[in-house]
C-alpha positions as CSV (number, residue, x, y, z in Angstrom):
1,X,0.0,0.0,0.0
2,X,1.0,3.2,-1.0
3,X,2.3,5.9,2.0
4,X,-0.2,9.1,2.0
5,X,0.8,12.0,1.6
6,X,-0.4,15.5,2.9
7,X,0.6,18.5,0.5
8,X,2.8,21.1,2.5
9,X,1.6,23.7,0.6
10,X,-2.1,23.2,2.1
11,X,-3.2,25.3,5.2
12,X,-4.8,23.8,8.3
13,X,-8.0,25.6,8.7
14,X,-9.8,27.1,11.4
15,X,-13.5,27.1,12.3
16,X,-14.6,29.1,14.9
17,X,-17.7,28.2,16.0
18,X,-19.6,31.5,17.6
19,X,-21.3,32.4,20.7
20,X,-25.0,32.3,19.3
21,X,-24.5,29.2,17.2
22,X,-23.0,27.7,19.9
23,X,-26.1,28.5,22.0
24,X,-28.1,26.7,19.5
25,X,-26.2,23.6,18.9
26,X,-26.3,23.2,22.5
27,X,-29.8,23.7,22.9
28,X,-30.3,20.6,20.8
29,X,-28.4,18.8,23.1
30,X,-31.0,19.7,25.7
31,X,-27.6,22.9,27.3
32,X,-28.4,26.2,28.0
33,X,-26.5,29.0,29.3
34,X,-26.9,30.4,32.0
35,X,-27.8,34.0,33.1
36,X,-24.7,34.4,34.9
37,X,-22.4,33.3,32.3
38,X,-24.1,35.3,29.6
39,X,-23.5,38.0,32.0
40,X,-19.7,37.2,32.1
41,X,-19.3,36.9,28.6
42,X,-21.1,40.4,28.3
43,X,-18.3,41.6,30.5
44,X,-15.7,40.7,28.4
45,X,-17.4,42.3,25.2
46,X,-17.6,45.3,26.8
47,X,-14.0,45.4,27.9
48,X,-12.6,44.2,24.9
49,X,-11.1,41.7,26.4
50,X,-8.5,39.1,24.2
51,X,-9.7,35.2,23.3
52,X,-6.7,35.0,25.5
53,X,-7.6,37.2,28.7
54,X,-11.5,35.1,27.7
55,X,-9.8,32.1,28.8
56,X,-7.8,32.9,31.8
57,X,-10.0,34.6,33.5
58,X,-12.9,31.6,32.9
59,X,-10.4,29.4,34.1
60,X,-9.3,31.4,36.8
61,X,-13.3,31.2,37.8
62,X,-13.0,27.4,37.6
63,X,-9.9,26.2,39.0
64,X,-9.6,24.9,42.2
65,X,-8.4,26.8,45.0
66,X,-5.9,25.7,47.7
């Protein structure tokens, strides 16, 4: 059997999958989001934050303490 080979010059691409299709892809799967984390993400739009500042501070939320 032949190796395969990937071409070098092709790009891996990206999906990003946003925040309102998202909400309805979950809702099929029965999720919804809650008040207080529509809130949160409201918070961030408002100050701009980065997808990077998004995720620490959600994980900073999260993590455990102690």
């Amino acid at each position: 059997m032949a190796p395969i080979k990937s071409s070098p010059s092709k790009k891996a691409r990206r999906f990003v999958l946003g925040r309102a299709r998202l909400e309805k892809i979950s809702a099929v799967e029965g999720i919804r989001t809650s008040a207080a984390t529509r809130r949160m993400f409201a918070k961030f739009d408002a100050e701009g934050l980065t997808p990077a500042q998004r995720r620490k501070a959600i994980f900073d939320k999260h993590a455990r303490k102690g």
